[in-house]
C-alpha positions as CSV (number, residue, x, y, z in Angstrom):
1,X,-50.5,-37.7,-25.3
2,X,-52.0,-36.1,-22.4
3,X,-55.7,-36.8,-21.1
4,X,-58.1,-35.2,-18.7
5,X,-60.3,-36.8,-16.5
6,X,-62.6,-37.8,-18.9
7,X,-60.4,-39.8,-20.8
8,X,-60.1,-37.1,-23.9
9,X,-56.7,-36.1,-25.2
10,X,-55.8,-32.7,-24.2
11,X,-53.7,-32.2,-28.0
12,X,-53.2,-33.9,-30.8
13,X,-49.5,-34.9,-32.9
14,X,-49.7,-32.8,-36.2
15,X,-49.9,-35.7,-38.4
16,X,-52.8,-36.1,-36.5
17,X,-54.3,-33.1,-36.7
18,X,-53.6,-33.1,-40.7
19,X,-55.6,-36.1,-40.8
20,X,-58.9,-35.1,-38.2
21,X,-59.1,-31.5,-40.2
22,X,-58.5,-33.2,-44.1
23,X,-55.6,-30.5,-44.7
24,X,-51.9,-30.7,-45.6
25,X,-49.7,-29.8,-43.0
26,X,-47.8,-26.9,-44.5
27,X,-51.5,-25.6,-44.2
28,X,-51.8,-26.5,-40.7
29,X,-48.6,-24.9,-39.5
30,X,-50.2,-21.1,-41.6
31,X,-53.7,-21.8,-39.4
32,X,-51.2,-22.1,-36.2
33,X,-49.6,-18.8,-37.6
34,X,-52.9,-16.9,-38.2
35,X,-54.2,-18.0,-34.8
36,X,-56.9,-20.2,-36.0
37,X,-55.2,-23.4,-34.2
38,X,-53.0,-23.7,-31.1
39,X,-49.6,-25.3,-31.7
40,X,-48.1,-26.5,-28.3
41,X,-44.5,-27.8,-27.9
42,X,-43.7,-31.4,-26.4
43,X,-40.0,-30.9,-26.5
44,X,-37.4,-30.0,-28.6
45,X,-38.6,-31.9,-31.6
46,X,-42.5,-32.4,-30.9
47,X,-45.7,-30.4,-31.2
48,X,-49.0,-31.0,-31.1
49,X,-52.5,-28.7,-31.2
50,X,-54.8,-28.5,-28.8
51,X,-58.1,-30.6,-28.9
52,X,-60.0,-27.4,-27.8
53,X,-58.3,-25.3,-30.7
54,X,-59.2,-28.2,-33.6
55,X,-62.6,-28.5,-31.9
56,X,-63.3,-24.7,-32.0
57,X,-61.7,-24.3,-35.6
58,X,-63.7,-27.4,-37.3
59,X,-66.9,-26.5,-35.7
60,X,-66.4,-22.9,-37.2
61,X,-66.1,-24.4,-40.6
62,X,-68.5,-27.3,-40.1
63,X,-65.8,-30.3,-40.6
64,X,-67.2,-32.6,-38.7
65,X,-64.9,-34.6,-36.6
66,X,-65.1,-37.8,-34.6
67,X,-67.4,-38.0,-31.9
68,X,-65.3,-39.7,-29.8
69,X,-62.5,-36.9,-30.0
């Protein structure tokens, strides 16, 4: 994965993201399709979503998530 200066992951695999927000991925992909996540392709094969996007979606449901995300 990708990191930024600071050393934090710019996006997260989906079975990643499944795990950090507790939900199944079938439900992950329908958040990516109502716009509440950001699903960005790494290939033909692989996605991942967006640190900001998880961030910004957990915070607006008060999951809490990893301080070290």
């Amino acid at each position: 994965m990708t990191t930024n200066t600071q050393g934090k992951r710019l996006a997260y695999p989906v079975n990643e993201a499944v795990h950090l927000l507790g939900t199944s991925r079938s439900s992950l992909y329908r958040l990516v399709k109502q716009g509440h996540l950001q699903l960005v392709k790494l290939g033909a094969r692989r996605s991942a979503i967006t640190r900001d996007s998880i961030l910004k979606f957990a915070e607006s449901l008060k999951i809490p998530v990893p301080a070290d995300m």
